[in-house]
N, C-alpha and C positions, 0 to 999 in steps of 0.2 A: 259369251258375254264380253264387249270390250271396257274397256277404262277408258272414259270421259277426258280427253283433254282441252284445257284452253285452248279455246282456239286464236292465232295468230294470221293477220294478212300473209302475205307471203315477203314481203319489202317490209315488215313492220320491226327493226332491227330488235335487237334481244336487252331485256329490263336495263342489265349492267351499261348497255349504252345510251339508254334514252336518261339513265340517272345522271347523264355526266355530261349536260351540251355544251360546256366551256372545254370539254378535253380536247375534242377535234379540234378548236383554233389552237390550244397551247400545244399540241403534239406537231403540229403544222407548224411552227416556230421555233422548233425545238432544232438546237444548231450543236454543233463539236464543238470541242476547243478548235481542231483544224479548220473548220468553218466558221469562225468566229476571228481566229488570226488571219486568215484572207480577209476577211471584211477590213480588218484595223490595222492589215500589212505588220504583221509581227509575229512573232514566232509564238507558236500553239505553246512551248513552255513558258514562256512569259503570262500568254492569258492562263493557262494554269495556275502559273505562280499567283499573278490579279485575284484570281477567283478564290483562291486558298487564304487569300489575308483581305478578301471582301471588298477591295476595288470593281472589281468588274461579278454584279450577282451570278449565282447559279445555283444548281438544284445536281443534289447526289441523287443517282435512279440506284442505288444498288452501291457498286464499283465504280458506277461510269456518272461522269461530270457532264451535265448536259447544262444549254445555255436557254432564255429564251429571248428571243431576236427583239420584241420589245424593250424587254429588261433593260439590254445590254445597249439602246438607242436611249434611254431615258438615263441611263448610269452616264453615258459621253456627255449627253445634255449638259448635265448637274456638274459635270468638272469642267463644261464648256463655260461655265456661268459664274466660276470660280474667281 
């Protein structure tokens, strides 16, 4: 006798990613500090230091400081405007 399982396409991705279609664009944006001080030509502890007192947003995964590439184009905006 087998046990019945749902059956799935084969390309039909798995629940956990069909619950989450904003992830793919935010993970695709998702920049370093070291990639984010090339962009703004300044050194990765400066954007560090930015980010730590909320000049420049970002998002803790854990340990690690990640940036997202919009964010951090609408943060310049807003002090361009200043």
């Amino acid at each position: 006798m087998s046990i019945a399982r749902p059956h799935h396409p084969p390309n039909d991705p798995p629940s956990e990613l069909r619950a989450a279609p904003r992830l793919g664009a935010a993970v695709d944006e998702l920049m370093t500090a070291e990639q984010v001080a090339a962009l703004l030509h300044m050194r990765p502890s400066t954007v560090g230091d930015y980010a730590r007192r909320g000049l420049i947003p970002s998002i803790k995964l854990g340990r690690h400081r990640r940036f997202v590439r919009t964010d951090v184009a609408r943060a310049i905006d807003r002090l361009r405007e200043r």
